[in-house]
Residue frames as qw, qx, qy, qz and C-alpha x, y, z in Angstrom:
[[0.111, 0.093, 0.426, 0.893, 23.63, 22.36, 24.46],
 [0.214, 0.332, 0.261, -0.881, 20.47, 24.68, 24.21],
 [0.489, 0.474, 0.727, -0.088, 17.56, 23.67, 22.38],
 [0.225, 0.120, 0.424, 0.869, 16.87, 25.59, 19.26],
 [0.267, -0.720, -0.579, -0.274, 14.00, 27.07, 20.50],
 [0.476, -0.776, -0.212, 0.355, 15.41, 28.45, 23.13],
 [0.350, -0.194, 0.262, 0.878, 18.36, 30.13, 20.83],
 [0.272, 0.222, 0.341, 0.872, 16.09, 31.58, 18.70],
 [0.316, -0.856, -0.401, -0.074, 14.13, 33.25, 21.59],
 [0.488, -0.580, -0.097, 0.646, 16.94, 34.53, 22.97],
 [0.301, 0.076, 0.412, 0.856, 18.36, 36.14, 19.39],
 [0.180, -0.823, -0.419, -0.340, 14.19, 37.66, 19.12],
 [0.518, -0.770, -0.303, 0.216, 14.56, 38.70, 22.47],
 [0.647, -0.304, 0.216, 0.666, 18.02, 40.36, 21.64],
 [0.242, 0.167, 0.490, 0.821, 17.26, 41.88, 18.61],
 [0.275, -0.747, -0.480, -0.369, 14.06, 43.26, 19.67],
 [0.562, -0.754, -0.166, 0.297, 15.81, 44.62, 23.04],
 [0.503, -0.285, 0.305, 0.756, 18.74, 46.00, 21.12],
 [0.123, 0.526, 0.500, 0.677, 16.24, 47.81, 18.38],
 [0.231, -0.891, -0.205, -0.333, 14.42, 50.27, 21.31],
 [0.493, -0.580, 0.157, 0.630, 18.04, 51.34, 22.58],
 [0.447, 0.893, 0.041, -0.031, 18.17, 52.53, 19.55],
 [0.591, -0.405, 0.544, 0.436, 22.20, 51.21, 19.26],
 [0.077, -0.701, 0.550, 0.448, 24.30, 51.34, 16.57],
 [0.947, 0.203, -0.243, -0.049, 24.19, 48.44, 13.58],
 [0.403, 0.520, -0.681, 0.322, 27.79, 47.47, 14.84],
 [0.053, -0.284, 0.785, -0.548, 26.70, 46.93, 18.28],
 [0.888, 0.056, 0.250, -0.382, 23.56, 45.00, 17.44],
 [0.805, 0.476, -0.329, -0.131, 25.88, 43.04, 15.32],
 [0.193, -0.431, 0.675, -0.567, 28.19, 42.72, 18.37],
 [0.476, -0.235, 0.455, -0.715, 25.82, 41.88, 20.38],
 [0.877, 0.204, 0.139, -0.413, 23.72, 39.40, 18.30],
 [0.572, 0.464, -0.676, -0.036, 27.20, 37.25, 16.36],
 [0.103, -0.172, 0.934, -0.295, 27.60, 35.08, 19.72],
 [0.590, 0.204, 0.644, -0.442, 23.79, 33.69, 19.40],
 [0.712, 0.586, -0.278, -0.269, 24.02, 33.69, 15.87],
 [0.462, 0.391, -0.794, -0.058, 26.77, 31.51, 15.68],
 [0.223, -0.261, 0.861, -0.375, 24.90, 29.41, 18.19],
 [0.680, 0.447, 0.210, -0.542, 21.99, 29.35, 16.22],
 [0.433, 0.618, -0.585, -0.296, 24.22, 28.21, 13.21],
 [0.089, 0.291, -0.951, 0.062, 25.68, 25.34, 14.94],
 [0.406, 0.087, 0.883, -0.219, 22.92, 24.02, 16.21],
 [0.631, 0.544, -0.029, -0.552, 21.06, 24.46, 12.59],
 [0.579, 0.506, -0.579, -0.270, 23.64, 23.02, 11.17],
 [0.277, -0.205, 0.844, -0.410, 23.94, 20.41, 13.76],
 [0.472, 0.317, 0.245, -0.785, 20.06, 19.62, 12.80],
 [0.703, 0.543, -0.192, -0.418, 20.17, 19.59, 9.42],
 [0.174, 0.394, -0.898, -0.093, 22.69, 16.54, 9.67],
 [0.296, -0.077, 0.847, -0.435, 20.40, 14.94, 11.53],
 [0.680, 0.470, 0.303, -0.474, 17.58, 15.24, 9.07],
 [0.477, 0.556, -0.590, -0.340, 19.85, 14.27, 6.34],
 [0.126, -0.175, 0.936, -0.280, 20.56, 11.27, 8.51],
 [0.537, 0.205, 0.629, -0.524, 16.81, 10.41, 8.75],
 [0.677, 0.589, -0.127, -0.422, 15.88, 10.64, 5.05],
 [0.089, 0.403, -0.911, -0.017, 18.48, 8.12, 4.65],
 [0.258, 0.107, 0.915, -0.290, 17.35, 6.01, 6.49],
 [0.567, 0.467, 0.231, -0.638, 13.83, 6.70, 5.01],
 [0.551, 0.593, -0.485, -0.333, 15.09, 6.33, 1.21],
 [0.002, -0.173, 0.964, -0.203, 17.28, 2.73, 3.03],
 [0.295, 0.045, 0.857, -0.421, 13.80, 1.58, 4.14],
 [0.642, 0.533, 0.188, -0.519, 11.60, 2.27, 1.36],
 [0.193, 0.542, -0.813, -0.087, 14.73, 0.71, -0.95],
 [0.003, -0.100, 0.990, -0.095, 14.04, -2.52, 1.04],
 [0.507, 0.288, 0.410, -0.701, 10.45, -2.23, 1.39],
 [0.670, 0.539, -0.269, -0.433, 10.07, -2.11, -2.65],
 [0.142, 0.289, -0.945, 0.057, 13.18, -5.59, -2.38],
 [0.191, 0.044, 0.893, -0.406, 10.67, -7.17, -0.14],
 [0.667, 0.347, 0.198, -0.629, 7.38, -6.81, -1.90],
 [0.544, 0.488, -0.592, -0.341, 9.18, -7.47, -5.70],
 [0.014, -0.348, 0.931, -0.104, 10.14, -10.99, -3.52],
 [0.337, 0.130, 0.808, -0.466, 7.26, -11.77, -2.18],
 [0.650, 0.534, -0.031, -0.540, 5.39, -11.16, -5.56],
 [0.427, 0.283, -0.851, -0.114, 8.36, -13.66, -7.48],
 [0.133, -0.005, 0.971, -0.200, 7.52, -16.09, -4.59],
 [0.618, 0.360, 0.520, -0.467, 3.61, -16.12, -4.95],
 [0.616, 0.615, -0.290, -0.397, 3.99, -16.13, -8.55],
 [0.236, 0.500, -0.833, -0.020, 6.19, -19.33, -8.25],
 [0.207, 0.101, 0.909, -0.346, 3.89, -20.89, -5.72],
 [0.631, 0.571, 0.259, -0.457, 0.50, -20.07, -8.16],
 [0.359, 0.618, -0.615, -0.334, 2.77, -21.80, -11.02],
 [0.155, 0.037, -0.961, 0.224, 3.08, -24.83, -9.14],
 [0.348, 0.227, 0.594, -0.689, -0.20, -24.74, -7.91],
 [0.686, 0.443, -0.061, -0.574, -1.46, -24.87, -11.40],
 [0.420, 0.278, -0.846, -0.176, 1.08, -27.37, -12.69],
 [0.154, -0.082, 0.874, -0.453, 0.22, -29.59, -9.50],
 [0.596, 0.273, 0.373, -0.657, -3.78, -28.80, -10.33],
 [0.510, 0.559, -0.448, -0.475, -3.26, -29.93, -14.10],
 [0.220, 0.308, -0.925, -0.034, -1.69, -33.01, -13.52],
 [0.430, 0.076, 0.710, -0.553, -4.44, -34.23, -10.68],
 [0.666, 0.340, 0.252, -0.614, -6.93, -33.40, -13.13],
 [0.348, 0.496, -0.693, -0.390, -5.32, -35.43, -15.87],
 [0.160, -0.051, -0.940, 0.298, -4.89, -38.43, -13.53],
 [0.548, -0.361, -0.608, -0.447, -8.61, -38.00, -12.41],
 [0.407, -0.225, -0.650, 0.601, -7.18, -37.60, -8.69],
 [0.344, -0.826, -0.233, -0.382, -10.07, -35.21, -6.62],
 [0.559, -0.783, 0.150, -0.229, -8.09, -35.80, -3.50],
 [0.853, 0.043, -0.427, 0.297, -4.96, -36.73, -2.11],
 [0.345, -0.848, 0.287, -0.282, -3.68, -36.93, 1.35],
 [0.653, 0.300, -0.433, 0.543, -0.58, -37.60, 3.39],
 [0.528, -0.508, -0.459, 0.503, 0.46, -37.15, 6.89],
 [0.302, -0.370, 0.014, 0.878, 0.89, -33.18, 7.34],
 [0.315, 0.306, -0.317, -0.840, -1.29, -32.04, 3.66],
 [0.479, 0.540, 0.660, -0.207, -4.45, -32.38, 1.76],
 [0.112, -0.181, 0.449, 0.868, -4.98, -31.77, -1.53],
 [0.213, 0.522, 0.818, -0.115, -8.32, -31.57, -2.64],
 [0.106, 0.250, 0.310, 0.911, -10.36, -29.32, -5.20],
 [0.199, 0.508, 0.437, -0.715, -12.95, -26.80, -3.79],
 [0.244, 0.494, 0.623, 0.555, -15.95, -26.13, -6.41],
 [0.206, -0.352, -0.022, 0.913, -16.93, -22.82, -7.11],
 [0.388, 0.622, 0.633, 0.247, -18.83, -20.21, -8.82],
 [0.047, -0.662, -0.100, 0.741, -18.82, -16.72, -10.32],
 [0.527, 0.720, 0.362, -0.270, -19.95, -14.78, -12.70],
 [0.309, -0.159, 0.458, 0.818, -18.21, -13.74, -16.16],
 [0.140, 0.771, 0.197, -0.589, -19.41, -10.73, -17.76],
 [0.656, 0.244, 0.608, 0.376, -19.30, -11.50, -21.15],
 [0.244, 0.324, 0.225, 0.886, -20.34, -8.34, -22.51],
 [0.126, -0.396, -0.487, 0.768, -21.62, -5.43, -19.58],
 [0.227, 0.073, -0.334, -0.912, -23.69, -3.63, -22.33],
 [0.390, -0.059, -0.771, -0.500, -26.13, -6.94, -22.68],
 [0.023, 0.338, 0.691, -0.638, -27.23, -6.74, -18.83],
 [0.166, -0.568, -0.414, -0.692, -30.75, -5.78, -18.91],
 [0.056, -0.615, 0.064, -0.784, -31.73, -3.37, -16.54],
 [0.665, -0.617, -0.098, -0.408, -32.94, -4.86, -13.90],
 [0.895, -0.268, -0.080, 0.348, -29.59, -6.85, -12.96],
 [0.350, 0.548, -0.296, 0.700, -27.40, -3.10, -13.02],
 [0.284, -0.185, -0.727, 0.597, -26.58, -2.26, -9.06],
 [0.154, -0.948, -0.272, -0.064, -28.89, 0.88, -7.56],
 [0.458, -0.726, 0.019, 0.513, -25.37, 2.68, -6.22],
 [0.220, -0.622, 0.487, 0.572, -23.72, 2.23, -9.61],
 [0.762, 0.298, 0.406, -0.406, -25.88, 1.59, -12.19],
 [0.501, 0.643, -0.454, -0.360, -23.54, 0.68, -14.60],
 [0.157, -0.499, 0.814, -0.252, -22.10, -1.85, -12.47],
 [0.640, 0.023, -0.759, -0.115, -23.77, -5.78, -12.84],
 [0.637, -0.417, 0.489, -0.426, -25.43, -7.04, -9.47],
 [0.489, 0.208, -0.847, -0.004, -23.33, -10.40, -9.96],
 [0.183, -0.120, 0.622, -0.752, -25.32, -11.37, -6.91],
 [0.639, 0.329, 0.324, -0.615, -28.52, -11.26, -8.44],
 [0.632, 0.550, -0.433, -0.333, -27.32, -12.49, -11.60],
 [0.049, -0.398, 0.836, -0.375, -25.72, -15.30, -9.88],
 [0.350, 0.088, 0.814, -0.454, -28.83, -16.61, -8.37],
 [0.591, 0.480, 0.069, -0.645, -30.57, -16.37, -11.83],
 [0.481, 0.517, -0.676, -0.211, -28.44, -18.14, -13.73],
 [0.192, 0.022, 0.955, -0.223, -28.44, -21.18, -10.97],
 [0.487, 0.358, 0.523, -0.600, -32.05, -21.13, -11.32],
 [0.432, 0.231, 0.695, 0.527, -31.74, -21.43, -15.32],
 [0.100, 0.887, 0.188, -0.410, -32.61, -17.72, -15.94],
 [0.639, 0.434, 0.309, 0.554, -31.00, -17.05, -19.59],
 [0.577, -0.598, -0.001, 0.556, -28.90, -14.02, -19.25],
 [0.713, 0.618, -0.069, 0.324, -27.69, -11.94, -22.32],
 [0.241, 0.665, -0.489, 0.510, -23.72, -11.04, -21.88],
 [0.510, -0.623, 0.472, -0.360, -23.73, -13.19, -18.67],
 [0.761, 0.131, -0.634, 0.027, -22.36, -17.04, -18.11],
 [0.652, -0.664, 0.328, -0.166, -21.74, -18.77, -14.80],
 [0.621, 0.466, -0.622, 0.100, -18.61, -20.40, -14.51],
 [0.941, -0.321, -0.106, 0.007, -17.72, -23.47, -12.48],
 [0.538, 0.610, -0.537, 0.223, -14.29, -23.79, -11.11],
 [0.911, -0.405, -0.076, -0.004, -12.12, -25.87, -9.11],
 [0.030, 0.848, -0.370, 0.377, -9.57, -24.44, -7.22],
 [0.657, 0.178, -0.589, 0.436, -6.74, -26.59, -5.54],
 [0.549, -0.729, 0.193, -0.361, -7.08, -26.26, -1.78],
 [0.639, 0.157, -0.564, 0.498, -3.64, -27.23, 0.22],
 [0.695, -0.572, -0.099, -0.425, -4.53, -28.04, 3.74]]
């Protein structure tokens, strides 16, 4: 079968060669109903195929959106357990516990909490976005025992499974 490019050069080519003979509308219509109805089929020929594809398309975004929602229940099941698991340690007083294959053990931490972004004073807002908190700088004040307003450093200890 003929590309569709190539039918609807010929049909130009046809209709443009049949308009400066200066013919009849019957005998351009003649003339031009075999490439038209080749043009047809393979349009309509086409357009299955794209109907086909979007399928598929709509089928793979379908499972995409299945596969995310899963993988969001599963992390959300394994950060559930991760907290029950962290809770209990800390109850018991356990920092660490290993076994052949895993480690359990708590990583310490810091970061800032922005108690209330209004009470920054100026000199701890970024330069790009000055509205924005250079938790950076603030950070390294607050270790240092630099009294903050609207700032706090928080400690935490975060379950590391190794």
């Amino acid at each position: 079968m003929t590309a569709l490019h190539h039918i609807a050069a010929a049909y130009r080519a046809q209709a443009e060669q049949l308009a400066s003979l200066d013919a009849s509308p019957e005998q351009v219509s003649g003339a031009l109903e075999s490439l038209e109805g080749e043009l047809s089929d393979k349009a309509r020929a086409i357009g299955f195929v794209i109907r086909a594809i979007e399928a598929e398309a709509e089928a793979e975004k379908s499972w995409a959106k299945q596969a995310a929602d899963k993988a969001k229940s599963l992390q959300n099941r394994a950060d559930s357990l991760r907290e029950y698991l962290s809770g209990a340690m800390r109850a018991c007083g356990l920092e660490k516990v290993t076994a052949p294959g895993i480690a359990l053990s708590f990583r310490r931490s810091e970061a800032v909490n922005i108690l209330d972004a209004s009470s920054i004073p100026a000199e701890y807002l970024a330069p790009p976005r000055p509205r924005d908190p250079d938790k950076v700088a603030i950070k390294e004040d607050l270790k240092a025992g630099v009294i903050i307003p609207g700032a706090a450093l928080d400690v935490r200890h975060t379950l590391q499974i190794k």
